[in-house]
C-alpha positions in Angstrom: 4.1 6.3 -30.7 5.5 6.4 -27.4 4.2 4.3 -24.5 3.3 6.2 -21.7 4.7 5.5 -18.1 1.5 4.8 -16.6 0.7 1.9 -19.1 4.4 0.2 -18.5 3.9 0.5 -14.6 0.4 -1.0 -15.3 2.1 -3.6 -17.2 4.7 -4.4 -14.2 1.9 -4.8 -11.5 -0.6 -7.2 -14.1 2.9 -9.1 -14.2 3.4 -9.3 -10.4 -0.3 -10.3 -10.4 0.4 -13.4 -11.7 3.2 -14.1 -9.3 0.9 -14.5 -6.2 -2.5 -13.7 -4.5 -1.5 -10.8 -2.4 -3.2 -7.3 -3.2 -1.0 -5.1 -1.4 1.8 -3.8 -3.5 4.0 -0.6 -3.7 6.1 0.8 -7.0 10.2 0.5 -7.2 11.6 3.7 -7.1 11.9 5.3 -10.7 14.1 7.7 -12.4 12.9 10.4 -15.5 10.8 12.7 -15.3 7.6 10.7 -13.0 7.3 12.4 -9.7 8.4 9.0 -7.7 9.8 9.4 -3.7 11.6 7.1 -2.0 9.2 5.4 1.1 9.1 8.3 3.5 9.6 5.6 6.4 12.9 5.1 7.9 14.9 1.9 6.9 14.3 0.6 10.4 10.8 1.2 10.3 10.4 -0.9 6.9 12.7 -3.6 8.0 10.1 -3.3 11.3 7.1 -3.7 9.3 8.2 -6.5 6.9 9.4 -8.3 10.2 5.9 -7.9 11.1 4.2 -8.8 8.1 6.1 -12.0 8.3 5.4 -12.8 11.8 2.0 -12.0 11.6 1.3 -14.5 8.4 2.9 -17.2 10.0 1.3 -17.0 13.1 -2.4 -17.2 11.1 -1.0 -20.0 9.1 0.0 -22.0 12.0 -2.9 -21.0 14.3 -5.7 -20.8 11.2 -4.6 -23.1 8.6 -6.6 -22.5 5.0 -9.9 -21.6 6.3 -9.1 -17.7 6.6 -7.8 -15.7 3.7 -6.3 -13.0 5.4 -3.7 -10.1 4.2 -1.8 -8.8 6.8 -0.4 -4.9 5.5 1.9 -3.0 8.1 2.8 0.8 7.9 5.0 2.0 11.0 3.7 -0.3 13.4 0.1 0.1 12.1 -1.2 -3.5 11.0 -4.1 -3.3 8.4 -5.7 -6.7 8.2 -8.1 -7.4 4.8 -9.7 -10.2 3.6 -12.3 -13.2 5.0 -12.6 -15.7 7.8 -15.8 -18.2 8.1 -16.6 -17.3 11.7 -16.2 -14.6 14.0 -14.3 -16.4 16.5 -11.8 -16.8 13.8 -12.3 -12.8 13.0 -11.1 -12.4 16.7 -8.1 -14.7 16.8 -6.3 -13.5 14.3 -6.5 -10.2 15.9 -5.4 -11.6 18.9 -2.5 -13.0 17.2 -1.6 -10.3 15.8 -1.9 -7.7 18.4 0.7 -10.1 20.6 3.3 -9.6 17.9 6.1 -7.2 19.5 6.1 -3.4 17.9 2.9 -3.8 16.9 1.1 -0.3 17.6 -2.1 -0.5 16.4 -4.4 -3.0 14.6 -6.9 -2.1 12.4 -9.3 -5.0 11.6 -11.0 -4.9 8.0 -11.7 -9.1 8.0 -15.3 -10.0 6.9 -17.0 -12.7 8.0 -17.9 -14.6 4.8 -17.1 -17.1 2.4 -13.7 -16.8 1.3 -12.3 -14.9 -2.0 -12.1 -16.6 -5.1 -9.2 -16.4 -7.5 -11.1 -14.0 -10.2 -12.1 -12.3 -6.8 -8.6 -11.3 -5.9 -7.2 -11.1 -9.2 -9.6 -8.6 -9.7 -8.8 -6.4 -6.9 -5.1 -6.9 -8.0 -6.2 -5.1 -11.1 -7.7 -2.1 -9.5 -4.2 -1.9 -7.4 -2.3 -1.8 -10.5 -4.9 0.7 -11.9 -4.6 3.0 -8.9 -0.7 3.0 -9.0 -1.0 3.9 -12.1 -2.8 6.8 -12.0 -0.4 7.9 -8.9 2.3 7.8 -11.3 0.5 9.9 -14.2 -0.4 13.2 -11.3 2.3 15.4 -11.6 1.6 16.5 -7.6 2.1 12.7 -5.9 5.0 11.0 -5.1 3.7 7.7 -6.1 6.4 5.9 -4.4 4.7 7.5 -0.6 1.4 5.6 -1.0 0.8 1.5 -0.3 -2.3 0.5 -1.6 -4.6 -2.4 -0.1 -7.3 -3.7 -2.4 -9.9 -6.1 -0.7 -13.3 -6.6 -3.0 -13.3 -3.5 -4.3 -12.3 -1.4 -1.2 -9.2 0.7 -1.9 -7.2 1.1 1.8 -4.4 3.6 1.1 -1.8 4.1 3.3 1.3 6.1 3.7 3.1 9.6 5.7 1.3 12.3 3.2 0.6 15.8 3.4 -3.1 16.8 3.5 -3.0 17.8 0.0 -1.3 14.5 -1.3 -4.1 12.0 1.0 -6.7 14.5 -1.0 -5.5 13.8 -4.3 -4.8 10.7 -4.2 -8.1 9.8 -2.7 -10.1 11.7 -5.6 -7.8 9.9 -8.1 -8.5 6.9 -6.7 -12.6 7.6 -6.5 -12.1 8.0 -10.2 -10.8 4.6 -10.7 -13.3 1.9 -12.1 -13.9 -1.0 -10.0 -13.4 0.8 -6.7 -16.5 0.7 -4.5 -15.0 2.9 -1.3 -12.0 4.3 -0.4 -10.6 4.1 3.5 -8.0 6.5 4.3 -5.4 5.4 6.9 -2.9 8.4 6.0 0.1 9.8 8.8 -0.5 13.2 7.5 2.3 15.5 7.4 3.3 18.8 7.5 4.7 20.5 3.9 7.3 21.5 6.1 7.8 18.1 7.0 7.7 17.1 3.5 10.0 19.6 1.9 12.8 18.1 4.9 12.3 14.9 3.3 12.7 15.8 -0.3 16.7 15.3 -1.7 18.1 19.0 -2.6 17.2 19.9 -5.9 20.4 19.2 -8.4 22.9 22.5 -9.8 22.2 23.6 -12.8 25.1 22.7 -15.7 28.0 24.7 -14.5 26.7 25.7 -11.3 28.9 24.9 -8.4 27.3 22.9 -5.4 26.3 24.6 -2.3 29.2 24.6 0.2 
């Protein structure tokens, strides 16, 4: 009995689940027959927004210490912050920090003010990440390797330069997932035009001679 992709990709993310805290995660580019892209961002913009990432983290570490658990999620230039701080002044400083942080276009702020996340809290919403991936990797219309997905107490933030079609796909997909409360779609949506352009050329046929 074969194992299907989906359950080894599951597999993969349980296992980065035990490495750290962090619900954001993406897929590693995979060969066969799954419909996996390469990140539709340019390398630039990727080095940009783990640059960012970093910067932003160590700012609200310095500034905020341990009494805010915050996730700090950049897609070009667009910073998603997740998770909880005690107090709304907090809420607003670490905006304030991180809107400061050069390149940063826009800042969108998802922090509750609340007690803090527990460890069966996050790990759970690291489940429904891996679960959501998963099913990305199973559709045979989505490019699973396009989307990053945020989970933060059962809100699903997904991310990523789609066409219309893909964000509505992958939205009803992820609707369908158990554990997920809401989905909050913070898609660039592109053209299928736009997409096609970023596709590699199909490969010849066996004894076909490449296009000159």
């Amino acid at each position: 009995m074969k194992t299907s992709f989906a359950v080894k990709a599951l597999g993969a993310l349980l296992l980065v689940s035990t490495l750290g805290a962090c619900a954001p995660l993406m897929i590693a580019g995979v060969a066969g027959t799954a419909m996996v892209a390469s990140d539709r961002r340019t390398s630039g913009a990727q080095l940009e927004d783990e640059s960012i990432e970093l910067r932003a983290q160590a700012r609200i570490r310095d500034n905020l210490g341990e009494r805010v658990h915050v996730n700090v999620t950049s897609f070009n230039r667009q910073v998603l912050l997740t998770g909880e701080v005690t107090a709304e002044k907090d809420r607003q400083a670490v905006v304030q920090l991180v809107e400061r942080i050069e390149n940063v276009k826009a800042v969108v702020n998802e922090l509750a003010v609340m007690p803090l996340s527990n460890l069966s809290e996050r790990s759970n919403d690291l489940l429904i990440v891996a679960k959501v991936k998963a099913s990305f990797v199973d559709s045979r219309d989505l490019f699973a390797n396009a989307f990053k997905v945020v989970t933060e107490r059962g809100t699903v933030y997904l991310m990523g330069r789609v066409t219309q079609r893909e964000a509505n796909s992958a939205t009803q997909l992820t609707r369908n997932v158990s554990g997920v409360n809401k989905v909050v779609r913070l898609f660039e949506i592109i053209s299928e035009e736009e997409l096609r352009n970023l596709l590699p050329p199909p490969a010849p046929a066996d004894g076909a001679k490449p296009a000159k």
